[in-house]
N, C-alpha and C positions, 0 to 999 in steps of 0.2 A: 504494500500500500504506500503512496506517493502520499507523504505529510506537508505539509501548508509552506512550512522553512524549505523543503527538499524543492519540492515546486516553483516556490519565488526566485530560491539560488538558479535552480534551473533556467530558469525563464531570463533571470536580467543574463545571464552568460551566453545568451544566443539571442539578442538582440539582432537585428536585421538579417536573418536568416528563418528556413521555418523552421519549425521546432514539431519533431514525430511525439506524441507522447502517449505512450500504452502504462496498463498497471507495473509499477516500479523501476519505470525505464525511462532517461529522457536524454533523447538522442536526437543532436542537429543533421539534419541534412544538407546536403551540397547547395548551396543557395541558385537560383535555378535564373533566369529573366522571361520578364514577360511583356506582351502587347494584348495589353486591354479595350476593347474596343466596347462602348456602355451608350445605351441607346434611351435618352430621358423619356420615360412614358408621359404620352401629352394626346390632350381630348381631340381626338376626332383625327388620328394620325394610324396612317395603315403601318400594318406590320405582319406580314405572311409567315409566320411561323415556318408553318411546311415547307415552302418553298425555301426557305432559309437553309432548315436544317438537312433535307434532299439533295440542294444544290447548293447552294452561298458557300457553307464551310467546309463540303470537302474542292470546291473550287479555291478557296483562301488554303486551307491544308496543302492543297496541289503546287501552288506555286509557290507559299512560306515556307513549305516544309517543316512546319513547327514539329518540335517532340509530341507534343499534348494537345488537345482543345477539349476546356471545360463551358459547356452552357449552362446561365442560370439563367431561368427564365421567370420573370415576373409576376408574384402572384398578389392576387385582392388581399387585406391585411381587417378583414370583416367587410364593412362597408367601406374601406380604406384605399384607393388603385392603389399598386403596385406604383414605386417614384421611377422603376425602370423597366422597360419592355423587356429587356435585354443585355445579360453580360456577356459578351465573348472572350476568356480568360484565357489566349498562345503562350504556349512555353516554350520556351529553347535552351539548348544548353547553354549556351553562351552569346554575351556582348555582339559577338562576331556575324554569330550567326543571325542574330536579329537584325544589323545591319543590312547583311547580304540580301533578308527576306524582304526589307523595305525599301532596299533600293534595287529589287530583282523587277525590269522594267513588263512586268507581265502582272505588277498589281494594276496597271491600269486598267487590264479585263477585270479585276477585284474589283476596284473602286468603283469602274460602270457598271455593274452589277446590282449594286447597292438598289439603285434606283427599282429595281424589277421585284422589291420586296418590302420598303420600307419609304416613306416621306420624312423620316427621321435622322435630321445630324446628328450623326454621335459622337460624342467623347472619345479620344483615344489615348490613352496615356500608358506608356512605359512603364514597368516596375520591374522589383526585385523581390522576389521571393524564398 
């Protein structure tokens, strides 16, 4: 069993990294980069789900080559919308490689795609994971 001191030591010693944590174990993993792409939910703006998840991201998959794609998809919070339609969370192994995927000149078929599913700018920002 992981105690309250065990956990907080843990925790401040893997700041900006994630942090795995199972019963009495806590283990940093390789810190990973990503390309966030987050879609604000807003009244009366389309968003084709299916066709996104069908077509969109393994077209982005195809030419990023990201390691991963995580989707969270937006839900009602009671009578509350969802603040996002849409997170699309790219992993890569490295700096390098994120580079490469946004400056690989075939995201402009990504980019003109966008239109075929959604009336939504979205957010795109960078991280570290």
């Amino acid at each position: 069993m992981l105690n309250r001191r065990d956990f907080m030591s843990g925790a401040a010693t893997t700041v900006g990294a994630m942090t795995v944590m199972t019963p009495g174990l806590v283990k940093a993993a390789e810190p990973t980069v990503s390309l966030n792409v987050i879609y604000p939910n807003q009244d009366g703006a389309k968003f084709d789900i299916a066709y996104y998840r069908s077509t969109h991201i393994p077209l982005a998959m195809k030419v990023m080559k990201a390691t991963s794609v995580m989707l969270i998809e937006g839900v009602p919070m009671g009578t509350t919308p969802a603040p996002y339609a849409m997170i699309a969370h790219f992993q890569f192994p490295s700096a390098e490689a994120l580079q490469a995927a946004v400056a690989n000149p075939a995201m402009a078929e990504v980019r003109a795609d966008v239109a075929k599913f959604t009336d939504i700018k979205p957010t795109v920002m960078m991280g570290k994971s």
